[in-house]
ROGULO-925761 format. One record per residue (C-alpha): x, y, z; residue number from 1; residue in three letters. Coordinates in Angstrom, 1 decimal, padded with zeros to 4 digits, always signed. Example, Ala and Ser with C-alpha at 12.3 -4.5 7.8 and 13.67 -1.06 7.14 Angstrom:
REM residues 2
c1,c2,c3,k,r
+012.3,-004.5,+007.8,1,ALA
+013.7,-001.1,+007.1,2,SER
REM end
This chain:
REM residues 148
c1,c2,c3,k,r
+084.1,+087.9,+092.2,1,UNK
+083.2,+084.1,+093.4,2,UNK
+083.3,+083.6,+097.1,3,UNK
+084.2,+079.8,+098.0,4,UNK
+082.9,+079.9,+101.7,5,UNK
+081.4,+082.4,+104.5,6,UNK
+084.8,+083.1,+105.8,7,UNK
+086.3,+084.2,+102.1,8,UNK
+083.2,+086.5,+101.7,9,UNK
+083.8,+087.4,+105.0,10,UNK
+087.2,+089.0,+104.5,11,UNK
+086.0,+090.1,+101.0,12,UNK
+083.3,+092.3,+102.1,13,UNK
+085.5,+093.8,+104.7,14,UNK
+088.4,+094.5,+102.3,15,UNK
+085.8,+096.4,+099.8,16,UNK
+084.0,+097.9,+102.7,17,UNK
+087.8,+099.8,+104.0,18,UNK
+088.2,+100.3,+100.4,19,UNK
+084.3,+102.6,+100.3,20,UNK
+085.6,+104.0,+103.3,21,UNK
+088.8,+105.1,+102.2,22,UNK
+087.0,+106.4,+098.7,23,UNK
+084.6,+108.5,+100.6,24,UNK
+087.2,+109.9,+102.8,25,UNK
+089.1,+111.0,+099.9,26,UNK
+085.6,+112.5,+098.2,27,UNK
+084.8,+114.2,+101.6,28,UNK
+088.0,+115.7,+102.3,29,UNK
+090.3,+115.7,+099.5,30,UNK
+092.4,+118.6,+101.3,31,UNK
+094.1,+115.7,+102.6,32,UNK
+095.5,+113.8,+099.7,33,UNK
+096.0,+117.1,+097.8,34,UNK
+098.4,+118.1,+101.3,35,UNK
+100.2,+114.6,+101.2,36,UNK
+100.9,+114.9,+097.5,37,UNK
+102.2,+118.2,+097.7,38,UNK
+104.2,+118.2,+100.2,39,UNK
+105.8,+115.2,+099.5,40,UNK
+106.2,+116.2,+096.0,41,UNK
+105.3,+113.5,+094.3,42,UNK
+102.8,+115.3,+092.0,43,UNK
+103.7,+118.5,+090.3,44,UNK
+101.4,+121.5,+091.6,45,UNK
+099.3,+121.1,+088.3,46,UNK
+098.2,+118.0,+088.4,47,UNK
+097.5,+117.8,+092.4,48,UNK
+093.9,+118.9,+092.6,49,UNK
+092.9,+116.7,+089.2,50,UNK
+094.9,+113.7,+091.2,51,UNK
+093.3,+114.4,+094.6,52,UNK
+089.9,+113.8,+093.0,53,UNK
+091.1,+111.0,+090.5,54,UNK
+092.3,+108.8,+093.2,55,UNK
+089.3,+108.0,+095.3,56,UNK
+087.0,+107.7,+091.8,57,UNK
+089.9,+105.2,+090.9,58,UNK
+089.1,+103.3,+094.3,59,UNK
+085.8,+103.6,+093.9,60,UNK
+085.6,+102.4,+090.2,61,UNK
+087.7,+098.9,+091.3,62,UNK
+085.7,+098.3,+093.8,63,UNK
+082.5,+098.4,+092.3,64,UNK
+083.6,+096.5,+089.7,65,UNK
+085.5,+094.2,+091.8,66,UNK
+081.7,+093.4,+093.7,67,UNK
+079.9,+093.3,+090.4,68,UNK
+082.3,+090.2,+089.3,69,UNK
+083.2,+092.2,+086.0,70,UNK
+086.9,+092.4,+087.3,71,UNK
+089.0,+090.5,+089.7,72,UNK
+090.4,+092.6,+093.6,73,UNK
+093.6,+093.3,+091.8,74,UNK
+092.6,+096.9,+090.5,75,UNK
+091.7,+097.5,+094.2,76,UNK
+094.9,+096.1,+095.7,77,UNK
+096.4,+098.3,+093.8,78,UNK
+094.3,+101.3,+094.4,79,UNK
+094.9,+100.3,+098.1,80,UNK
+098.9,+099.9,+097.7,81,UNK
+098.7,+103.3,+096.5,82,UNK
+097.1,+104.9,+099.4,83,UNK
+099.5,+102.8,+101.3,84,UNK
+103.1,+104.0,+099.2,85,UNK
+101.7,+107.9,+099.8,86,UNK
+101.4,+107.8,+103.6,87,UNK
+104.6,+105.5,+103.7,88,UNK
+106.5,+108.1,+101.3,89,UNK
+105.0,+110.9,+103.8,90,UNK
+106.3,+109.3,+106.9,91,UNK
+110.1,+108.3,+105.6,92,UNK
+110.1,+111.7,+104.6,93,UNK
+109.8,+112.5,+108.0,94,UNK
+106.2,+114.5,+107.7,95,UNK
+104.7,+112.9,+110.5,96,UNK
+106.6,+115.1,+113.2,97,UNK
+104.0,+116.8,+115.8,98,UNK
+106.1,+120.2,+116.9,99,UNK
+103.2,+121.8,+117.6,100,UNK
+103.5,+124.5,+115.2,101,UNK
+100.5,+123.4,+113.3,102,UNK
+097.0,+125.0,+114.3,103,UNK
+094.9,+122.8,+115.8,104,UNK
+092.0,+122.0,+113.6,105,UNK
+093.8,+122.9,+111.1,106,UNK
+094.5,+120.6,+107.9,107,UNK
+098.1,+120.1,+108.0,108,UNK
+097.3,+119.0,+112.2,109,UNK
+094.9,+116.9,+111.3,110,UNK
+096.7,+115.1,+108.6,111,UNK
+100.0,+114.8,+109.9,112,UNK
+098.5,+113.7,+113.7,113,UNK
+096.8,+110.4,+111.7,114,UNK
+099.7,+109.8,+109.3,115,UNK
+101.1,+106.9,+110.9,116,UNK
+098.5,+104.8,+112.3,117,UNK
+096.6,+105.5,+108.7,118,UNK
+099.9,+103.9,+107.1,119,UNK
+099.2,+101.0,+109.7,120,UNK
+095.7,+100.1,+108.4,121,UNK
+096.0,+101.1,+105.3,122,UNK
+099.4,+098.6,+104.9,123,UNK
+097.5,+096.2,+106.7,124,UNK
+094.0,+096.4,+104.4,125,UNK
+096.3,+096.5,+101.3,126,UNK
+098.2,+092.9,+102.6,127,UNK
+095.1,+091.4,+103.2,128,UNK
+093.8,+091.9,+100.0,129,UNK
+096.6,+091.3,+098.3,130,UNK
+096.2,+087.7,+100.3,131,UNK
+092.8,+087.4,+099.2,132,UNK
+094.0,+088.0,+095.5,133,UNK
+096.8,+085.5,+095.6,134,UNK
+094.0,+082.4,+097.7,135,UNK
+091.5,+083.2,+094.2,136,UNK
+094.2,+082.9,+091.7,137,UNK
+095.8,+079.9,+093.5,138,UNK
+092.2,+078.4,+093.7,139,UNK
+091.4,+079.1,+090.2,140,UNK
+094.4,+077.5,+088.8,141,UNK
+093.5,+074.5,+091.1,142,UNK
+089.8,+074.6,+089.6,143,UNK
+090.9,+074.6,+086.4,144,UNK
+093.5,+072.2,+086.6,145,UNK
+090.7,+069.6,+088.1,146,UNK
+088.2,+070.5,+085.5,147,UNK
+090.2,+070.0,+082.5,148,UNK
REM end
């Protein structure tokens, strides 16, 4: 992807660097996505462990492709806005609660403890590149409406 000044390559690098860190979170401790997906059932039981892995190698995929210049951020905003819709599902659902009947240490405490201010980033991350996506294809059709 083309960069057009220090402060667009600026907010690029920083929306692909949250998008490696959300990847290797997923690859480190996929416990977590598998827990979101099933209990907010949005997965059957099947398919959770094969979608607990595929989600983060989706992520990561965009977003090496996305800094190679093969594809444009949109495959990571959407990766991103995915993230985003499970933790948002999880926390209209009401999954976010704290009654202290959870272990501590234990998965579902350490999951549900994060829930909200991970929605918070992970809304924010996923607007900002969504912004960036928008600036390159409003600059691109300005580019090519000047070159032509």
């Amino acid at each position: 992807m083309k960069t057009h000044s220090y402060f667009h390559r600026f907010v690029t690098s920083v929306v692909l660097m949250s998008a490696a860190a959300i990847s290797l979170k997923g690859f480190y401790m996929p416990e977590h996505i598998a827990l979101l997906l099933r209990d907010t059932g949005l997965a059957p039981m099947v398919y959770v462990d094969v979608l607990s892995f595929a989600l983060p190698l989706a992520l990561t995929v965009c977003a090496l492709l996305a800094i190679s210049s093969l594809t444009s951020i949109a495959p990571v905003v959407f990766c991103l806005g995915i993230y985003a819709a499970l933790s948002g599902l999880a926390l209209y659902q009401g999954l976010h609660f704290d009654c202290g009947c959870y272990l501590p240490g234990s998965v579902e405490s350490q999951v549900y403890s994060q829930l909200e201010p991970q929605f918070i980033i992970q809304a924010l991350i996923t607007a900002v590149a969504g912004g960036l996506y928008a600036f390159n294809l409003r600059f691109m059709k300005c580019t090519a409406m000047h070159t032509a």
